[in-house]
Backbone as ProteinMPNN parsed JSONL, in Angstrom:
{"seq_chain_A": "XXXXXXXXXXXXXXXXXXXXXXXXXXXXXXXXXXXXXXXXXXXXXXXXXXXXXXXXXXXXXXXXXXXXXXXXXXXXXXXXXXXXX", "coords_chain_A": {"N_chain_A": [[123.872, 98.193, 131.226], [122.143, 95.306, 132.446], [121.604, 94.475, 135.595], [121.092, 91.721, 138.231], [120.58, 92.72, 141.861], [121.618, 92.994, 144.804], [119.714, 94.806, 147.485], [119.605, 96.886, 150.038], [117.926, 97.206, 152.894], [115.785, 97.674, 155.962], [116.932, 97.839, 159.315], [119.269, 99.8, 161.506], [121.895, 96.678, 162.323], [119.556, 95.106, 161.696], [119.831, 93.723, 159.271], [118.103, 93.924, 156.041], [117.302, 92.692, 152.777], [116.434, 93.205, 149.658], [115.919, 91.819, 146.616], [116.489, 92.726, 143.477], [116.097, 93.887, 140.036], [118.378, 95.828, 137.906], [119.427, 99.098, 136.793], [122.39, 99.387, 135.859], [124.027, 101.415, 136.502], [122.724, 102.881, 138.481], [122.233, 104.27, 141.976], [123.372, 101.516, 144.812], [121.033, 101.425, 146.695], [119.007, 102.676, 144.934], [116.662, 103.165, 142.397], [115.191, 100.408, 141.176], [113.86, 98.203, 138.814], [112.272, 95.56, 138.945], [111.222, 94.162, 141.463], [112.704, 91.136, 142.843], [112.475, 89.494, 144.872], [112.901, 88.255, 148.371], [115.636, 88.629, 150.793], [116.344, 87.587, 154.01], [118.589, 87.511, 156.28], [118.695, 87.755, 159.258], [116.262, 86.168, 159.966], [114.312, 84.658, 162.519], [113.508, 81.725, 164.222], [109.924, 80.109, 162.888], [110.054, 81.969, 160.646], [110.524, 83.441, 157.19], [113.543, 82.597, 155.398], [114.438, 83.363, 152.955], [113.107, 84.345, 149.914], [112.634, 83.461, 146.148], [111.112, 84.502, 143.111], [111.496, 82.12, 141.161], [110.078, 82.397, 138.102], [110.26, 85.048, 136.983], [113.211, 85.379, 137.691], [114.245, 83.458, 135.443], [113.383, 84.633, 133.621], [114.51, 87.379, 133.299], [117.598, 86.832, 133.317], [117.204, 85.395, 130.397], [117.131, 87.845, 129.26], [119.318, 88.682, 129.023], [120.197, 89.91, 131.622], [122.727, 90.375, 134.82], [123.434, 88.673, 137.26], [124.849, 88.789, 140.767], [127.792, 87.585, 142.368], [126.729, 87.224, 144.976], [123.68, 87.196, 144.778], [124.023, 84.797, 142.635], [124.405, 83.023, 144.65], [123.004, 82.771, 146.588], [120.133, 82.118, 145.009], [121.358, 79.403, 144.508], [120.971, 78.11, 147.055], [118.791, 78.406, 147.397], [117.609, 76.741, 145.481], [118.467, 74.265, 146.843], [116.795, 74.555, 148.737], [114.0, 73.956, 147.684], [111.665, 71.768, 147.822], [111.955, 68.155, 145.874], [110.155, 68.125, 143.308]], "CA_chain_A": [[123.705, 96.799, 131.53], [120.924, 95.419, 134.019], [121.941, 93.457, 136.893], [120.042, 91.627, 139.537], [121.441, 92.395, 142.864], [120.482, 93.128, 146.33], [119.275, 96.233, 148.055], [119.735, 96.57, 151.452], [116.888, 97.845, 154.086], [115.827, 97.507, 158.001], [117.637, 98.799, 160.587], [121.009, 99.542, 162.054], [121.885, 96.205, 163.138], [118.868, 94.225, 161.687], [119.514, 94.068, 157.518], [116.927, 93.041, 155.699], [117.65, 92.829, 151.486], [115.536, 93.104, 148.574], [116.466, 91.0, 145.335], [116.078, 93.636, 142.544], [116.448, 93.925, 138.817], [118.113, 97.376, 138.414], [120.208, 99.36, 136.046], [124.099, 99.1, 136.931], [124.605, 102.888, 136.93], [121.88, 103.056, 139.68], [122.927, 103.269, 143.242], [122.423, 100.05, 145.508], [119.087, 101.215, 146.888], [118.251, 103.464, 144.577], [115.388, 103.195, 141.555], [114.807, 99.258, 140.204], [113.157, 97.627, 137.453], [111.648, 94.849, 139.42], [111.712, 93.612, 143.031], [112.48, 89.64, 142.795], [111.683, 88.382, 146.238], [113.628, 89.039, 149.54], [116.637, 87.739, 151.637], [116.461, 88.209, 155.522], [119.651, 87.019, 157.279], [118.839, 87.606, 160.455], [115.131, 85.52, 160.859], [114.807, 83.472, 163.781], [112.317, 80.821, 164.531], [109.92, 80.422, 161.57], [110.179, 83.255, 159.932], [110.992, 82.914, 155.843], [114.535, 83.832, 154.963], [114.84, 83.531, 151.816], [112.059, 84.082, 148.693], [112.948, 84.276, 144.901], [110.134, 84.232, 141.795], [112.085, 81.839, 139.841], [109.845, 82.563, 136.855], [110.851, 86.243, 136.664], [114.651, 85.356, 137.541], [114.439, 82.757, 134.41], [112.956, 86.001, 131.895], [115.555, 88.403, 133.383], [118.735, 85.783, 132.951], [116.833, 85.406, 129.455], [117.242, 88.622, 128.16], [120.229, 89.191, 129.347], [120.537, 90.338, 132.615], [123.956, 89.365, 135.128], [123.173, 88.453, 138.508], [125.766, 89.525, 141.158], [127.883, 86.743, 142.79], [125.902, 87.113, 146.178], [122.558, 86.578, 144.13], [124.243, 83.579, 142.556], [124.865, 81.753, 145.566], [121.39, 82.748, 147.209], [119.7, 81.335, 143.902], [121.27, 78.319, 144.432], [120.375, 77.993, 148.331], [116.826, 78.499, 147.396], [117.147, 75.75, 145.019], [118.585, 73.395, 147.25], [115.206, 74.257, 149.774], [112.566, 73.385, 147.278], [111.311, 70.317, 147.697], [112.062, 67.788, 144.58], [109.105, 67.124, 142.802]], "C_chain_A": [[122.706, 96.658, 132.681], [121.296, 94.329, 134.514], [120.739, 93.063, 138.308], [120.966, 91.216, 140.741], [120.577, 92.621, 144.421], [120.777, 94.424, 146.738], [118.917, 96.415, 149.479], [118.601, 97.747, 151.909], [116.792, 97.373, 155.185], [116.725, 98.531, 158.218], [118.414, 98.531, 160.89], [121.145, 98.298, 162.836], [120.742, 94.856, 162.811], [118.729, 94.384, 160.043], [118.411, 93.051, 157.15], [117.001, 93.408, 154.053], [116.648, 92.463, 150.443], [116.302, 92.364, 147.543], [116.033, 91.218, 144.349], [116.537, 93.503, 141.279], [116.615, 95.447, 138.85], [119.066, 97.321, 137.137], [121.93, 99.242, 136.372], [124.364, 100.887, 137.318], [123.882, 103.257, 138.151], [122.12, 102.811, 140.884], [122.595, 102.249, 144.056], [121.255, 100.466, 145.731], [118.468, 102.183, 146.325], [116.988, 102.562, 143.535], [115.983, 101.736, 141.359], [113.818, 99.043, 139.137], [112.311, 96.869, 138.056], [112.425, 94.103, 140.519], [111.252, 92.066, 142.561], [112.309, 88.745, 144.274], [113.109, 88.946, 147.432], [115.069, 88.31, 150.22], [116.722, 88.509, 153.108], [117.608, 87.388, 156.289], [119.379, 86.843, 158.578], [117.165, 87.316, 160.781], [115.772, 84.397, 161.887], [112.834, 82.725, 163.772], [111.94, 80.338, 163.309], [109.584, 81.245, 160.316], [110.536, 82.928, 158.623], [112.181, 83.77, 155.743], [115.114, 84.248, 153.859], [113.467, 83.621, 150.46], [112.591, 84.293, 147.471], [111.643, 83.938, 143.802], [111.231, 83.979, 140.972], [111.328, 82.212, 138.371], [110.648, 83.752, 135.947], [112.362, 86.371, 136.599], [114.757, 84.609, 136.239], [114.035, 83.998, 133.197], [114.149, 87.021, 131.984], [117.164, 87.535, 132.555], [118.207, 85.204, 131.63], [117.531, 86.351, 128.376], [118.468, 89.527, 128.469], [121.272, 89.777, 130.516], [121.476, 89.432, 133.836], [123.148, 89.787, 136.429], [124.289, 89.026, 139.583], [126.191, 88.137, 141.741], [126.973, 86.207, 144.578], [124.456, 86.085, 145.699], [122.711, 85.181, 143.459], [124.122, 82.72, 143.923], [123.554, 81.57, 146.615], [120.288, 82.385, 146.611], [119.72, 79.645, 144.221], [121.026, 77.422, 145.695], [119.267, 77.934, 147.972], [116.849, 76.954, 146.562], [117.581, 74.167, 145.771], [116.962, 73.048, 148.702], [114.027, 73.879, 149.195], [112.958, 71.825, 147.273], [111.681, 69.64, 145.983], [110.623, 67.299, 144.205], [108.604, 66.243, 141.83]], "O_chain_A": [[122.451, 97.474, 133.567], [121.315, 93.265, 133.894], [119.971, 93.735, 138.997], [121.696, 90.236, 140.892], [119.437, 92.457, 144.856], [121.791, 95.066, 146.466], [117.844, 96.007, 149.923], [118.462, 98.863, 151.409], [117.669, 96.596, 155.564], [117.117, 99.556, 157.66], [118.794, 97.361, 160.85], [120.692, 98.371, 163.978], [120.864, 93.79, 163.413], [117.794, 94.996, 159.526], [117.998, 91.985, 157.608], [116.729, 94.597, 153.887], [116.093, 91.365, 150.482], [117.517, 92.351, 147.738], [115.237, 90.415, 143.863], [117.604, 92.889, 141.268], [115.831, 96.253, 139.351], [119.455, 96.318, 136.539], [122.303, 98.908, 137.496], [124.85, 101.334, 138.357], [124.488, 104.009, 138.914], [122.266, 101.654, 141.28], [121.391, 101.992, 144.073], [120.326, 99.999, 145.072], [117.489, 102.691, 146.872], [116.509, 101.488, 143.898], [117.212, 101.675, 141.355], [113.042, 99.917, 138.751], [111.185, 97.331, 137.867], [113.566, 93.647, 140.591], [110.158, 91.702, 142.128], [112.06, 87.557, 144.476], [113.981, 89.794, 147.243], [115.288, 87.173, 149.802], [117.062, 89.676, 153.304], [117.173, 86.472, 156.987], [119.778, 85.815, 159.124], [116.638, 88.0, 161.658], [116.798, 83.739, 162.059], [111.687, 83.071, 163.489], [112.808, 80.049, 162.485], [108.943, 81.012, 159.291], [111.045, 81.809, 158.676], [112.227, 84.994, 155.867], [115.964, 85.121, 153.682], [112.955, 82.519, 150.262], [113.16, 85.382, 147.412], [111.289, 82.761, 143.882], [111.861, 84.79, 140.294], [112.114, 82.317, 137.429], [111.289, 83.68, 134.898], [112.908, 87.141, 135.809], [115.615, 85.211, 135.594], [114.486, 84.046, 132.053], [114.706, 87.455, 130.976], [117.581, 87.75, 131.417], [118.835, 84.155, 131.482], [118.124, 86.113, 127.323], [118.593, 90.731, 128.243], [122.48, 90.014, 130.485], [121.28, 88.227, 133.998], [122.474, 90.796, 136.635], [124.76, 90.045, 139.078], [125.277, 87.313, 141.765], [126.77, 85.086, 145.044], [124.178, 84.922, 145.991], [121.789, 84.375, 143.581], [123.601, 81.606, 143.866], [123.215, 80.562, 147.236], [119.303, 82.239, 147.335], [118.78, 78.85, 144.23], [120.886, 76.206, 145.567], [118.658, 77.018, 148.525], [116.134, 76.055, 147.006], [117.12, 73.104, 145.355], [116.442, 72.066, 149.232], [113.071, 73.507, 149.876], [113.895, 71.093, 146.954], [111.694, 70.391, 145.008], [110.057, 66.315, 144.682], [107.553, 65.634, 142.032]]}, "name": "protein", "num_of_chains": 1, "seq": "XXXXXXXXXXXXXXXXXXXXXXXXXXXXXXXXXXXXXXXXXXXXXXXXXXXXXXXXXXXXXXXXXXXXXXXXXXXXXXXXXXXXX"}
C-alpha cells in the first residue's frame, strides 16, 4: 500500500518534516516515492510553515494512495490559508 505521511528531519530539538509519498513497509525516513512539500512547526517570524503541491496530493489520493491522520489535518490547515479565489 502507498501512504503519504511525514518524515521527520532537523535537529535535536528543532523538527523539521517532509510530506512524502512512500511505500508503507518503508521506514519513516527511509526511501519515498515523492516529496510533497514540507511542514516546519517550529518557524518563527515569517518564515513558511507549511507547503503542500495540491496537484500532486490530488493524483496520489487518485490512484489510491491513504494519507496518514496527521497529513489529513495539515491538508486541511493549508486549505483554510489559501486565499479564496
Amino acid at each position: 500500500m502507498v501512504v503519504i505521511r511525514l518524515s521527520r528531519g532537523g535537529s535535536k530539538g528543532r523538527p523539521f518534516f517532509n510530506i512524502v509519498v512512500s511505500d508503507k513497509r518503508v521506514r519513516r525516513d527511509g526511501r519515498f516515492i515523492e516529496r510533497l512539500g514540507f511542514y516546519n512547526p517550529s518557524a518563527k517570524g515569517g518564515e513558511e510553515t507549511l507547503r503542500i503541491a495540491q496537484d500532486r496530493l490530488t493524483y496520489w489520493k487518485g490512484v489510491g494512495a491513504q494519507a496518514s491522520p496527521t497529513v489529513e489535518r495539515l491538508v486541511k490547515q493549508a486549505a483554510k490559508q489559501q486565499p479564496a479565489a
